[in-house]
Phi, psi and omega in degrees: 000350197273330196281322157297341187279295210294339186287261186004299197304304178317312186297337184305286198319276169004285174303307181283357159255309161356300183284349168295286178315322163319299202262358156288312166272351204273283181335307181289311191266331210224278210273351188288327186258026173298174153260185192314287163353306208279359168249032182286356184257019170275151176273095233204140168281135212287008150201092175257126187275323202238078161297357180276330196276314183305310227261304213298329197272347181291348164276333160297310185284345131336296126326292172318311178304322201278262215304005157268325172269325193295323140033254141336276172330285189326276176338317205281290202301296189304325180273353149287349160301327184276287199300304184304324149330293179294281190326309173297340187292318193284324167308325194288324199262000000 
């Protein structure tokens, strides 16, 4: 069960860098090139220099929080796929 626990965790991990890197280009490529104008209802510190590098990585970290419960999810599912594995195995013989 430990090794299955540790697969989980690794799959946790991955998927939330993954998912990081996902909302890091999302951030670059897609919001980085707004203008000034398109964050004015956002809450951003008022002397902020560089916004495009400020908005991209809050969007990675943003991202992160989506790839820590999917994750999660993974994790929860492979490791009751691996005991319900196990059960039938034990059951069989």
């Amino acid at each position: 069960m430990f090794i299955i626990a540790l697969k989980s965790i690794l799959l946790t991990v991955i998927i939330a860098f993954i998912t990081g890197l996902i909302g890091l280009a999302y951030g670059e490529f897609f919001l980085g090139y707004k203008p000034k104008e398109y964050f004015d209802n956002w809450f951003l510190p008022e002397n902020l220099k560089d916004y495009k590098n400020f908005i991209s990585v809050g969007s990675m970290h943003n991202f992160s929080y989506l790839g820590g419960l999917t994750g999660l999810i993974v994790g929860i599912i492979h490791s009751v796929n691996q005991k319900r594995k196990s059960t039938k195995s034990q059951q069989s013989v």
